[in-house]
C-alpha positions in Angstrom: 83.9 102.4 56.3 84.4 98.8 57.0 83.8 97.6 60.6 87.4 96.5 61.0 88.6 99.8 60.1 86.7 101.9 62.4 87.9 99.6 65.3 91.0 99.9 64.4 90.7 103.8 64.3 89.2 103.7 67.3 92.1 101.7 69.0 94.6 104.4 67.4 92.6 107.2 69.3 92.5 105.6 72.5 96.2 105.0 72.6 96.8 108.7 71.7 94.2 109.5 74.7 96.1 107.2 77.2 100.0 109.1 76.2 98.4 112.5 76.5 100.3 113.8 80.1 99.0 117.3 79.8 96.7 116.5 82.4 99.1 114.5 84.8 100.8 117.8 86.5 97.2 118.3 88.0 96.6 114.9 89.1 100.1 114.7 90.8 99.0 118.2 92.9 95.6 116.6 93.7 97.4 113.4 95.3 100.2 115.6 97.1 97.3 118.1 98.5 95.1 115.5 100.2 98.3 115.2 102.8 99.0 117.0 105.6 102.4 118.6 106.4 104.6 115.6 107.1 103.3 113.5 104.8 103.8 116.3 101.9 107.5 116.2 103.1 107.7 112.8 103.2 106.3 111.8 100.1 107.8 114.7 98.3 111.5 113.8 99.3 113.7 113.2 96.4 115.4 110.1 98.0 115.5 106.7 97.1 115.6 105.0 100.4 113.7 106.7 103.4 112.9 106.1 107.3 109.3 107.2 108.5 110.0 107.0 112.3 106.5 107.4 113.3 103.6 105.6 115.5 100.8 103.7 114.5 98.3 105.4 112.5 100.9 108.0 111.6 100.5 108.1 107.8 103.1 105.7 106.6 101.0 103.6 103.8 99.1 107.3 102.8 102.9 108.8 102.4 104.3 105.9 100.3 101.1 105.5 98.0 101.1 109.5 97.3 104.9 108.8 96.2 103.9 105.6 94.7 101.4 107.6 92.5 103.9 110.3 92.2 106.2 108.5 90.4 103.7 106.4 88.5 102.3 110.0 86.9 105.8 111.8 86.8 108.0 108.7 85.2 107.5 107.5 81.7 107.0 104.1 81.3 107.1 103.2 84.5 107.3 100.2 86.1 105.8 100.4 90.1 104.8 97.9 92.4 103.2 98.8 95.4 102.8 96.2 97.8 
């Protein structure tokens, strides 16, 4: 087989390996776990716009990058930004 074809194979595999989600529903409870209790609720609302009324060191950048993540494994395609 000709170097440029097995590259080229290679490339098709590693695409096929990078849309398979099967895995995804696992990583998404492994991110959600590592929160404790309000931040579970907070990350897991369904809303688009929220309010964390809380103090410093109350879990505000943990609870938006476990939804950021959230929706980065759960969304197709996504586009995310977290900044």
């Amino acid at each position: 087989m000709d170097g440029r074809v097995r590259w080229l194979l290679n490339q098709q595999r590693q695409r096929l390996r990078a849309r398979d989600t099967s895995d995804w529903g696992v990583k998404v409870a492994l991110v959600t776990a590592a929160a404790h209790p309000k931040q579970r609720d907070f990350a897991t609302d369904p809303g688009t716009r929220l309010v964390a009324l809380v103090g410093g060191r109350g879990g505000k950048t943990t609870g938006g990058e476990i939804r950021f993540w959230r929706r980065l494994l759960t969304t197709p395609r996504a586009d995310c930004l977290f900044i």
